[in-house]
C-alpha positions, 0 to 999 in steps of 0.5 A, a space after each residue: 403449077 408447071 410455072 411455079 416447077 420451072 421457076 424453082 428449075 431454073 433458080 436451082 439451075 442458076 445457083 448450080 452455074 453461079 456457085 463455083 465464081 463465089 466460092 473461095 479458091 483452096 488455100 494452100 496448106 504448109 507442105 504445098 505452099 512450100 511446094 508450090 514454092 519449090 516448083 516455081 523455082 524449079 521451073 525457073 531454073 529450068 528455064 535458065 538451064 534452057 537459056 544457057 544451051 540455047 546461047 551455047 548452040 546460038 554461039 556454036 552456029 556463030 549468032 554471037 559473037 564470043 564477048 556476048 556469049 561470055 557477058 550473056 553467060 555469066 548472067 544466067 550463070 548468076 541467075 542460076 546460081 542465085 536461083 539454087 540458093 533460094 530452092 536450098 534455103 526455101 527446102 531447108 526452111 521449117 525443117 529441123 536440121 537434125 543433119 548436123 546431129 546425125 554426123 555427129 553421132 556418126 562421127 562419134 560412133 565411129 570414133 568410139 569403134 576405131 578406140 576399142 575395136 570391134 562393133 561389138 565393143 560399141 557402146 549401143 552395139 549390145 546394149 552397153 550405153 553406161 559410158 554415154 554410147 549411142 543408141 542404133 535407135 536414136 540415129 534411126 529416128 533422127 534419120 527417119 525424121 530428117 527423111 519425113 516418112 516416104 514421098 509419093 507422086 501422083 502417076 498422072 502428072 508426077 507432081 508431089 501428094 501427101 500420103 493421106 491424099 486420095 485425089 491429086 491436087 494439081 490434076 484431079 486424078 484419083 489416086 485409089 480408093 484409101 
């Protein structure tokens, strides 16, 4: 009996210690794949940055010489530029791109405001839409859709969670009890 006890103890022990190696690592759902993304660029960048004053003070103390620094700095200046470009196009990826239609409404808004004078007489301002006014509302959403709802950062290692999250995905850290 006392064989067959430590048998079953040491098969359940052996299969606690083994699991973790065959199960499948998390994959990365929409919003943390795109930052996983941006926080791969932005290390880039700062790195980049860290090279350019590294080669401004190497300069400064006379380590190069000032053909070096020109040639060296023009490259990680493109570097950096090129890297800015790609965290741009990465975060503006998959979103709708309500900007332009926010301005316009604005714009037209605003258009409509210089031609009749005060707010008041805003086609939305009191309720008058007859003549294709803007509605406040409308801007307000487009503006609320654009912003995403609000943003929070795990207060352990500041990184990005989602709203719903109550464990931090990089850190493991507890984020309360929601």
């Amino acid at each position: 009996m006392i064989v067959i006890a430590a048998l079953v103890i040491t098969v359940a022990t052996f299969a606690f210690v083994i699991y973790p190696l065959f199960r499948r690592k998390p994959v990365l759902s929409g919003d943390f794949a795109a930052d996983a993304g941006i926080e791969e660029l932005r290390s880039r960048r700062n790195t980049t940055y860290s090279m350019l004053k590294e080669l401004e003070f190497d300069y400064q103390a006379g380590i190069l010489t000032e053909e070096d620094y020109r040639t060296l700095e023009s490259r990680y200046k493109g570097k950096a530029i090129g890297i800015l470009k790609s965290m741009d196009g990465l975060a503006n990826r998959g979103v709708v791109n309500d900007t332009d239609e926010i301005e316009r409404l604005v714009a037209e808004r605003s258009r409509v405001s210089r031609h009749r004078g005060k707010t008041a007489a805003i086609p939305g301002g009191n309720g008058d839409t007859a003549a294709g006014g803007i509605e406040d509302e409308e801007i307000e959403r487009l503006v609320a859709a654009r912003r995403g709802g609000e943003t929070r950062f795990c207060p352990h290692c500041r990184k990005k969670i989602r709203e719903t999250d109550r464990f931090c995905y990089y850190c493991g850290a507890s984020l309360g009890g929601r």
